[in-house]
KEBA-948975 format. One record per residue (C-alpha): residue number from 1; x, y, z. Coordinates in steps of 0.1 Angstrom, whole numbers, plus 2048, in hexadecimal, padded with zeros to 3 digits. Each point is the difference from the previous one (the first is absolute). Layout:
N
<NUM; <X; Y; Z>>
...
This chain:
454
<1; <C39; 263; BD1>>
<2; <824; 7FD; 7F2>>
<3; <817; 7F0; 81D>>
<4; <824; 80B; 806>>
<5; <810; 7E0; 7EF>>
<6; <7EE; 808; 7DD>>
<7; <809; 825; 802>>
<8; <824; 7F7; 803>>
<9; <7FC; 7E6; 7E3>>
<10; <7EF; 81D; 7ED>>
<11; <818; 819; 809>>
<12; <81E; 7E6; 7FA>>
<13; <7F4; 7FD; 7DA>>
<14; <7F9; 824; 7F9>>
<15; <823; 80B; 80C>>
<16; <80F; 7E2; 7EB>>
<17; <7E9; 80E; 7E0>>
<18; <80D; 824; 80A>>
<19; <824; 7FA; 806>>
<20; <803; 7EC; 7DC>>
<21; <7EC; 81D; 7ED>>
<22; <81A; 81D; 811>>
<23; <81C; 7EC; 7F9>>
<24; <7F6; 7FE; 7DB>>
<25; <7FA; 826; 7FF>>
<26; <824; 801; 80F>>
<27; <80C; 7EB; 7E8>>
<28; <7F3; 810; 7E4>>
<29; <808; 821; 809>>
<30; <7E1; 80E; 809>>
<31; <806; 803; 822>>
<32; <822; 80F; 813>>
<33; <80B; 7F2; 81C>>
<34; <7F7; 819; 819>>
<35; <7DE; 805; 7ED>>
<36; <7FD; 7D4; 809>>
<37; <815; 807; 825>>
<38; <7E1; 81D; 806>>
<39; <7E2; 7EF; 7F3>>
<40; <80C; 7E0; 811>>
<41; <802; 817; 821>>
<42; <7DB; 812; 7F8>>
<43; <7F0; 7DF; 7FB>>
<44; <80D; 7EB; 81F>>
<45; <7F2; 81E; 818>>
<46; <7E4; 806; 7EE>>
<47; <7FA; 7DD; 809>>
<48; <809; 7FC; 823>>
<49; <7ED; 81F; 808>>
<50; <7E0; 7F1; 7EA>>
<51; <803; 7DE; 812>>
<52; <807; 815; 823>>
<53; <81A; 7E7; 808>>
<54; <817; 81A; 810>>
<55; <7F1; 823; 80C>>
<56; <802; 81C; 7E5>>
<57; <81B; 818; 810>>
<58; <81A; 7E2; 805>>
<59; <7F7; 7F4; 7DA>>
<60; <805; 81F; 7F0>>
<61; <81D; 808; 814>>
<62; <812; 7E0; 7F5>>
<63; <7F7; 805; 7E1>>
<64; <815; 827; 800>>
<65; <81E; 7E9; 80E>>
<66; <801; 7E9; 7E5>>
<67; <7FE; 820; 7E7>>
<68; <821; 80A; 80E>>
<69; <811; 7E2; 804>>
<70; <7FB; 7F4; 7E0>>
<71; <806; 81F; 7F1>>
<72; <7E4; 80C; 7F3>>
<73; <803; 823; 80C>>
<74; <812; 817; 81D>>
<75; <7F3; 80B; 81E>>
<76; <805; 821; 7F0>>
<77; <7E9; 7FA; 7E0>>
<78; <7E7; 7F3; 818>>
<79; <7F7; 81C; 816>>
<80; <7F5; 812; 7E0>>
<81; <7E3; 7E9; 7F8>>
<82; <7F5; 806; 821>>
<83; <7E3; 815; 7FD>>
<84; <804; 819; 819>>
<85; <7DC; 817; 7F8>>
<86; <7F0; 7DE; 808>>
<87; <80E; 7FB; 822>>
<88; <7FF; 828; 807>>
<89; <7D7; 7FD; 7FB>>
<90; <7FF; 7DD; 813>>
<91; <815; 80F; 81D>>
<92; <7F1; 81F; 806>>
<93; <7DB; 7F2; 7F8>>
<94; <80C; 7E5; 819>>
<95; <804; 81B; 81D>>
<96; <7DF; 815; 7F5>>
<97; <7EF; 7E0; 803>>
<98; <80B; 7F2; 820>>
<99; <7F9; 820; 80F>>
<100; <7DE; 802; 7F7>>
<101; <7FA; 7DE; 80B>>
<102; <812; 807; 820>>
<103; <7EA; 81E; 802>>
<104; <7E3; 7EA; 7FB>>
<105; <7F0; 80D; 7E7>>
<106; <7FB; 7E4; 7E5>>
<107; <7EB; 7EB; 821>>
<108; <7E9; 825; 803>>
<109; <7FE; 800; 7D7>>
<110; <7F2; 7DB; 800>>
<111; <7E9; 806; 81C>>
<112; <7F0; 81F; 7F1>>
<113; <7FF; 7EE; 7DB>>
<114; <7ED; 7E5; 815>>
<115; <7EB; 815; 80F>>
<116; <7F4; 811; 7DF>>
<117; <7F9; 7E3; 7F3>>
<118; <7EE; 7EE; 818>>
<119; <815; 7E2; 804>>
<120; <803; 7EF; 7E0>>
<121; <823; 7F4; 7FC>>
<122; <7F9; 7FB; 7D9>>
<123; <7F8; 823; 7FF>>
<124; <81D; 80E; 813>>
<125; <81B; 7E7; 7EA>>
<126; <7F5; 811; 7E2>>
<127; <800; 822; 80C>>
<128; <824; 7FB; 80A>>
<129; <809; 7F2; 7DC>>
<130; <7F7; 81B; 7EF>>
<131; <80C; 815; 81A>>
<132; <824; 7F0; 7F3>>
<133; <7FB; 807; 7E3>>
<134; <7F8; 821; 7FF>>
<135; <81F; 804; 818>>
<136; <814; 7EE; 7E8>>
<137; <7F6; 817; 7E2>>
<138; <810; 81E; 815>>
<139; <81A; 7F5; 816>>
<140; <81A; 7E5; 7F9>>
<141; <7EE; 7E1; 805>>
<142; <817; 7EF; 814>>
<143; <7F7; 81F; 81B>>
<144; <7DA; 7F7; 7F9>>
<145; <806; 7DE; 807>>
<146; <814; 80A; 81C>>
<147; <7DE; 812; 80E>>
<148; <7E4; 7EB; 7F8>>
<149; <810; 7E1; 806>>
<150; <7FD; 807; 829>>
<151; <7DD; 810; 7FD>>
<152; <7F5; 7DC; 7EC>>
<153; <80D; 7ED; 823>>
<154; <7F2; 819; 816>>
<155; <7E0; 7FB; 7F1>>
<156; <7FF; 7DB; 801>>
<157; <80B; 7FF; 824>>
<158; <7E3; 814; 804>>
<159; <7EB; 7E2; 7F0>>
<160; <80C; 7E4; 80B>>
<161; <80D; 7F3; 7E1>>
<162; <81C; 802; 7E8>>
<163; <7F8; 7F8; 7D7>>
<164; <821; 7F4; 7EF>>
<165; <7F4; 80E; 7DF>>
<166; <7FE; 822; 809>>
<167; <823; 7FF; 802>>
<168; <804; 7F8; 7DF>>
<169; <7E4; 817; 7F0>>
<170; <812; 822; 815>>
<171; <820; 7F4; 7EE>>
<172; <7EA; 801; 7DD>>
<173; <7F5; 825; 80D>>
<174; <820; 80B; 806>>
<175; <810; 7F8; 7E1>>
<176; <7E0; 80B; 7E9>>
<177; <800; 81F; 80F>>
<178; <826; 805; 7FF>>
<179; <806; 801; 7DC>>
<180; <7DB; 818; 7FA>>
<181; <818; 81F; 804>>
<182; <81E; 80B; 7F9>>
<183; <80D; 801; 82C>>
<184; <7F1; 7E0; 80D>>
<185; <819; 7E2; 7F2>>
<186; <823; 806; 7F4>>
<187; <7FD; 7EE; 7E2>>
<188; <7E9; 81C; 7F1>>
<189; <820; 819; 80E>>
<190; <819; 7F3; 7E7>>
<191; <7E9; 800; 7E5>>
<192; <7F4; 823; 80C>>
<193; <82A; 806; 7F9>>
<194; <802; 7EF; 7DD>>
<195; <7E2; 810; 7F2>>
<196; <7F5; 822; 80F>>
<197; <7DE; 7F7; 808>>
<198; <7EF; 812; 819>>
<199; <7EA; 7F8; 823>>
<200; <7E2; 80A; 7E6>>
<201; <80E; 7E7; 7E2>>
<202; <7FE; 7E5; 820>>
<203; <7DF; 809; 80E>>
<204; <7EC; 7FF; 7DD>>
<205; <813; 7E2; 7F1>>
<206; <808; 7EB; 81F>>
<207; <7E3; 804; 817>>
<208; <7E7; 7F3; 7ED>>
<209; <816; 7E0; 7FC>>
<210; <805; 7FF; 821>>
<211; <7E0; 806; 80D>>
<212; <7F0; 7E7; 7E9>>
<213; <81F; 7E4; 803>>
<214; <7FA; 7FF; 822>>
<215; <7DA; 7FD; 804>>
<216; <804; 7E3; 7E8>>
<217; <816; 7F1; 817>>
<218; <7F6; 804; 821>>
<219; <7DC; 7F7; 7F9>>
<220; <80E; 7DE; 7EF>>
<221; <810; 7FD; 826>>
<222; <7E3; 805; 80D>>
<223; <7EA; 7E5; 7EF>>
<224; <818; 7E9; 800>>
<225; <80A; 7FE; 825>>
<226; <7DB; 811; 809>>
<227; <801; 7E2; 81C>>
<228; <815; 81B; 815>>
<229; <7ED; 818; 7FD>>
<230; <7E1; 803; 814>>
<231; <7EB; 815; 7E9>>
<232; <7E0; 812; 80F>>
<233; <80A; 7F2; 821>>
<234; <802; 819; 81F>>
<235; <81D; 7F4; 81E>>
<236; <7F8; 802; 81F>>
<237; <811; 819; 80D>>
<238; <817; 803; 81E>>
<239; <7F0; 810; 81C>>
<240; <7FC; 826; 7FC>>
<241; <810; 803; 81E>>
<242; <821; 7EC; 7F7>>
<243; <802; 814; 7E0>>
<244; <7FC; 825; 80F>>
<245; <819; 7F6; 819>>
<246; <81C; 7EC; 7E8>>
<247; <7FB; 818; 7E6>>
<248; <802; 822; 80C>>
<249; <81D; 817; 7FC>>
<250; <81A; 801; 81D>>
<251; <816; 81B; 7F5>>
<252; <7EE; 81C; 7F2>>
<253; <823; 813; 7F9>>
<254; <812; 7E3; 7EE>>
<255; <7DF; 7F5; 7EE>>
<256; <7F9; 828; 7F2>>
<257; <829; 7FF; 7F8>>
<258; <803; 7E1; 7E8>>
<259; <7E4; 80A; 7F2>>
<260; <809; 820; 7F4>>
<261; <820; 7EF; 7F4>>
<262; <7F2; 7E3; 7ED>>
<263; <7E4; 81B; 7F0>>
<264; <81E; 817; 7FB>>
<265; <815; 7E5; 7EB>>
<266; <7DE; 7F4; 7EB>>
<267; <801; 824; 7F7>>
<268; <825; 801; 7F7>>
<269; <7FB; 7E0; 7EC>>
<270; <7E7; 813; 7EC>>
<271; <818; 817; 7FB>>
<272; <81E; 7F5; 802>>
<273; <809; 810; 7DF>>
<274; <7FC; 825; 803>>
<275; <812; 800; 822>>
<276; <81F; 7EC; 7EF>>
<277; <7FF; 7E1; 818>>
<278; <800; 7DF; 7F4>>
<279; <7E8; 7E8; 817>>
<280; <81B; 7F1; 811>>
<281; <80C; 825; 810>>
<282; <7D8; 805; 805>>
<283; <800; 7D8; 819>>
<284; <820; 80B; 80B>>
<285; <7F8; 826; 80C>>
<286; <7DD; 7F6; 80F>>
<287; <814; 7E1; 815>>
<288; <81C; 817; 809>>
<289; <7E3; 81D; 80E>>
<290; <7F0; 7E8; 810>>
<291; <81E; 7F0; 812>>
<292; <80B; 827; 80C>>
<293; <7E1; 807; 810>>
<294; <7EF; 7E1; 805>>
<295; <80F; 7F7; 824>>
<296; <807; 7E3; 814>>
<297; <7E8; 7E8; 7E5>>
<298; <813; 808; 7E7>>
<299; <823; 7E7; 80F>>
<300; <7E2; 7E2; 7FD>>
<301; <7F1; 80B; 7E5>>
<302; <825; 7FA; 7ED>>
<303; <805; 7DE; 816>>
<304; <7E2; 7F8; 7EF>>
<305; <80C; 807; 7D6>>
<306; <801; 7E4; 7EE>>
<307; <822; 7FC; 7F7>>
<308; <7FF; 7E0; 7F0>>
<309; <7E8; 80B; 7E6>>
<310; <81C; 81D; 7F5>>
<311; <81C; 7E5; 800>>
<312; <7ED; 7E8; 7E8>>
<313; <7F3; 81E; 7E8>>
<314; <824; 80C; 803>>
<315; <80D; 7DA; 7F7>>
<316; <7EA; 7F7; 7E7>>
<317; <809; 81E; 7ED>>
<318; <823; 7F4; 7FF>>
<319; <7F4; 7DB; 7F7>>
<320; <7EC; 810; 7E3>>
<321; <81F; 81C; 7F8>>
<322; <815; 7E4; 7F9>>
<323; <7E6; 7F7; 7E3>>
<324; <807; 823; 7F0>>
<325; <824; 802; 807>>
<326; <80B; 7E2; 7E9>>
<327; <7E7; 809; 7E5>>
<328; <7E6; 7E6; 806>>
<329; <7E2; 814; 802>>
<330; <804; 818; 7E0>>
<331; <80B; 7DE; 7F2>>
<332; <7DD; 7ED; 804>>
<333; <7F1; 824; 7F9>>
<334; <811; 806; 7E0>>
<335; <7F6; 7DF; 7F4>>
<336; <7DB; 808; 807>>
<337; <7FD; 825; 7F3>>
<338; <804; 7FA; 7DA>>
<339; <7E1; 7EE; 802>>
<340; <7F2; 823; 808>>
<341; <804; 809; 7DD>>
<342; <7E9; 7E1; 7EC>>
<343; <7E2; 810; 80D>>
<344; <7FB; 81E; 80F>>
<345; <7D8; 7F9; 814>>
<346; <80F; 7DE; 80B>>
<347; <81E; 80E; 80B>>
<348; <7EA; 813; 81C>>
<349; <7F4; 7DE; 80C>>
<350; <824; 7F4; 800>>
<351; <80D; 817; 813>>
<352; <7E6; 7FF; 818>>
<353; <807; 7DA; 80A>>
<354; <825; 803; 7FB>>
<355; <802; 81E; 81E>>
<356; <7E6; 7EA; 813>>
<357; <812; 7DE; 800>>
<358; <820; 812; 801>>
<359; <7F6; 80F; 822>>
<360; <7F2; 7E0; 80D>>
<361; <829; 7F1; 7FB>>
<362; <810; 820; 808>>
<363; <7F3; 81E; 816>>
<364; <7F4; 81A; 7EC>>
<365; <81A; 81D; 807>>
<366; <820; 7F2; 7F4>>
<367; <7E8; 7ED; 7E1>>
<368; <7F2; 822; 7F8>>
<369; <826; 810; 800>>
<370; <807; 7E4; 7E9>>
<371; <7E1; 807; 7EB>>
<372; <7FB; 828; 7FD>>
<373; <822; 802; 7EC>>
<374; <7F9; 7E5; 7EC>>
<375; <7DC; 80E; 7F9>>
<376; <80D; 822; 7F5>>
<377; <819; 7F2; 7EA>>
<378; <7E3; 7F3; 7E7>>
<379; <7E4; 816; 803>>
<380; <80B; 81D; 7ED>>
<381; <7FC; 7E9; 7DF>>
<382; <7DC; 7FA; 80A>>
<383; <7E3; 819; 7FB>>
<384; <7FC; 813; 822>>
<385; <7D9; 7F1; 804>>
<386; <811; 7DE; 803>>
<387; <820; 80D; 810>>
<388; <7EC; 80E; 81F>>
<389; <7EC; 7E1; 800>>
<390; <81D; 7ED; 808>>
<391; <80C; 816; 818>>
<392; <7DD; 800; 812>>
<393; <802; 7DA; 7FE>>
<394; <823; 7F7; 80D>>
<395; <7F1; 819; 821>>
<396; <7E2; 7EE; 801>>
<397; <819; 7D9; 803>>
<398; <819; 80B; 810>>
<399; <7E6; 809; 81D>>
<400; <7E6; 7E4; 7FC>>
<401; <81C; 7E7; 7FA>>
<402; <80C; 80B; 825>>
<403; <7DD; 7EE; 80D>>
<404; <80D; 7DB; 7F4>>
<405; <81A; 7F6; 81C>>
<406; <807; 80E; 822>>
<407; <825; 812; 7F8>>
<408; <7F3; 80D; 7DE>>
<409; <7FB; 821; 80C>>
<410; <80A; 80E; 820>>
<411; <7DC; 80A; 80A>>
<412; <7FF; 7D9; 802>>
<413; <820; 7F9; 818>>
<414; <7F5; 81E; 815>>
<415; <7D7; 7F7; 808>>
<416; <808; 7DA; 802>>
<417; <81D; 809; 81C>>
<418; <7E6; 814; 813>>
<419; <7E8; 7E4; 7FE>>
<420; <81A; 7EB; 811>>
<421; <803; 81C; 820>>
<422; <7D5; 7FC; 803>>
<423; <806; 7D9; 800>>
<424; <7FC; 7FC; 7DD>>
<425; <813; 7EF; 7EC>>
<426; <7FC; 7F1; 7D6>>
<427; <81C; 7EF; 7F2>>
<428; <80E; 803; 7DF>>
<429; <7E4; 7E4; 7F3>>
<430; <7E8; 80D; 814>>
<431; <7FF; 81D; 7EF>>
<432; <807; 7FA; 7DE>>
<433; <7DD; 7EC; 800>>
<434; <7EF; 817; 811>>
<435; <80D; 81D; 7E7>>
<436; <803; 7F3; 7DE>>
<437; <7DF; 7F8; 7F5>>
<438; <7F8; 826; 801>>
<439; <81E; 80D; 7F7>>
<440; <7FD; 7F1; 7E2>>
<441; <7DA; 807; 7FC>>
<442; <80C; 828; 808>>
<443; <81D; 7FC; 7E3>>
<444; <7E5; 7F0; 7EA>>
<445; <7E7; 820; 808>>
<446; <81B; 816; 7F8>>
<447; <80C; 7F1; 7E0>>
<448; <7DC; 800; 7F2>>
<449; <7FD; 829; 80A>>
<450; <825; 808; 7F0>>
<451; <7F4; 7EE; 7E1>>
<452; <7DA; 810; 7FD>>
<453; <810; 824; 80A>>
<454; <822; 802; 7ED>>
């Protein structure tokens, strides 16, 4: 294992290699110097949060501090790279949440998915995997993640025992079944926006992918880390009368009530549409119901959001913003795009990986904002067989690329920080091995079904 002294020795070296290769494009013009003053800025927290050598929120808030004082942008021009739909759905999904759990209704959920299945905790982890990503197709999958993530640890309490990699396979879930239609990741919004396609165009082009992507993956996980997994194995199980006591419901009223709400806001999701809301107004109305007639619960229930989570998606927009703002981003994109043109059936492949490593660097909402312009700016001189085809395969990265790091997608940053309330918690490294292996197995199975079907 590497020790602390020959990490610094490595890290010494590679920021000497990377300081002389941005001076150079400096020097020769390729760079400006707040394109260099921004990517220096990206890079160093990208790093600290990586290495965990500071905590994330204090990192990424440094990092906003140094974008103003060296001049990189206003306070002004930052507040409009904050996504504010993203933090609408996180907030309000936040409050739906908590009062469910409060209600205890994720502890009765995992009890009765136990008792249907006899007690096999292999059983009930898959079961709640798919039931993420089925969630994930038709809500925002930050809101799945949001709901399954609590049921998973409920479960496992139930057990005994606590698999790491399960963690990391629900993430997988969650972002395969977020890009299979047109509501479940934002990404496939803003495309949605730039071409006109429809929930329909999603469901026959994108689920498949998805579907398929994601079985590749998640059984790779689950051969290559089988050792946590206890496979035709029954638990013994807490005594029946410990579980009918802990896991019965307390407040009949409260239960039935955020229940109807969080039913209510799948529904509106669905929907979301036809009644003219946009998904954040859909989080937002359900939390602000809920918080009218919920009672006394409701004051804990909002002790209880996670507000540090909403800073650091807030912040890293901002970190990320600063990218865009100075031209970086549609610089290194313009750069790549031409190659689009050479050939047409490679070009699906290329785009493919590009959105996937792309997302693993930068998280995929601001990449795909970066991206969906850039896309629609070249694809009306291709044939429209090969112009979808790239549109289906810049979904399909930007959502499996969101697998590769913890802060690639904000399903990621929001499971992992619920992990850490149930006592659980994997580090940057941590899960980066635990994840990559199959994320890049699940980009692998999707590349080979763009290229056989388009």
């Amino acid at each position: 294992m590497m020790s602390s002294r020959q990490f610094t020795r490595i890290a010494f070296i590679a920021g000497l290699i990377l300081a002389y290769y941005l001076g150079y494009l400096r020097g020769s013009g390729i760079l400006t110097e707040m394109q260099l003053r921004a990517l220096l800025v990206f890079i160093a927290a990208y790093f600290l949060i990586a290495t965990e050598v500071r905590q994330e929120n204090v990192v990424t808030l440094s990092a906003i501090v140094m974008i103003w004082l060296l001049g990189i942008m206003e306070p002004r021009d930052m507040v409009r790279y904050v996504d504010i739909q993203t933090l609408g759905i996180l907030f309000g999904m936040m409050v739906v949440v908590g009062a469910l759990q409060e209600a205890g209704f994720y502890d009765y959920l995992g009890y009765r998915i136990r008792s249907s299945l006899g007690g096999r905790p292999d059983a009930s982890f898959w079961v709640i995997m798919f039931l993420t990503y089925l969630l994930s197709a038709f809500l925002p999958n930050i809101t799945a993640v949001m709901f399954t993530v609590p049921l998973l640890f409920s479960t496992c309490r139930m057990y005994g025992e606590n698999p790491p990699f399960m963690l990391a396979a629900m993430v997988m879930a969650a972002n395969s079944g977020g890009f299979a239609t047109l509501v479940g990741d934002p990404p496939n919004m803003m495309i949605a926006s730039r071409t006109g396609f429809t929930f329909r165009d999603f469901m026959l082009n994108t689920f498949p992918i998805s579907a398929i992507s994601m079985i590749g993956g998640i059984f790779f996980l689950k051969f290559v880390y089988r050792r946590f997994v206890r496979e035709g194995e029954t638990v013994s199980w807490i005594s029946n009368e410990e579980v009918e006591e802990e896991f019965q419901i307390k407040d009949r009223r409260f239960f039935y009530l955020s229940l109807t709400a969080f039913l209510a806001s799948m529904i509106a999701f669905t929907i979301s549409d036809k009644l003219g809301l946009t998904p954040a107004e859909v989080a937002l109305f359900t939390a602000v119901f809920l918080m009218a007639v919920g009672g006394e619960k409701m004051s804990r229930i909002l002790e209880n959001v996670q507000w540090d989570i909403l800073l650091f998606v807030a912040s890293i927009f901002v970190v990320v913003g600063a990218l865009e703002y100075t031209g970086l981003l549609q610089l290194i994109s313009s750069a790549i795009l031409p190659l689009l043109e050479v050939n047409p059936r490679l070009s699906i492949s290329l785009i493919l990986w590009i959105a996937a490593l792309g997302s693993a660097v930068i998280p995929n909402i601001p990449f795909a904002a970066v991206m969906t312009p850039l896309l629609a700016g070249i694809t009306p001189r291709l044939s429209p067989d090969v112009s979808n085809a790239l549109w289906w395969s810049l979904a399909t990265g930007l959502a499996l690329g969101g697998n590769f790091t913890p802060i690639s997608a904000a399903p990621n940053v929001v499971a992992l920080s619920i992990a850490e309330r149930y006592g659980v918690r994997m580090s940057f490294k941590e899960f980066v091995r635990m994840a990559l292996p199959p994320a890049l197995v699940a980009v692998a199975t999707a590349n080979l079904y763009l290229v056989a079907a388009y």
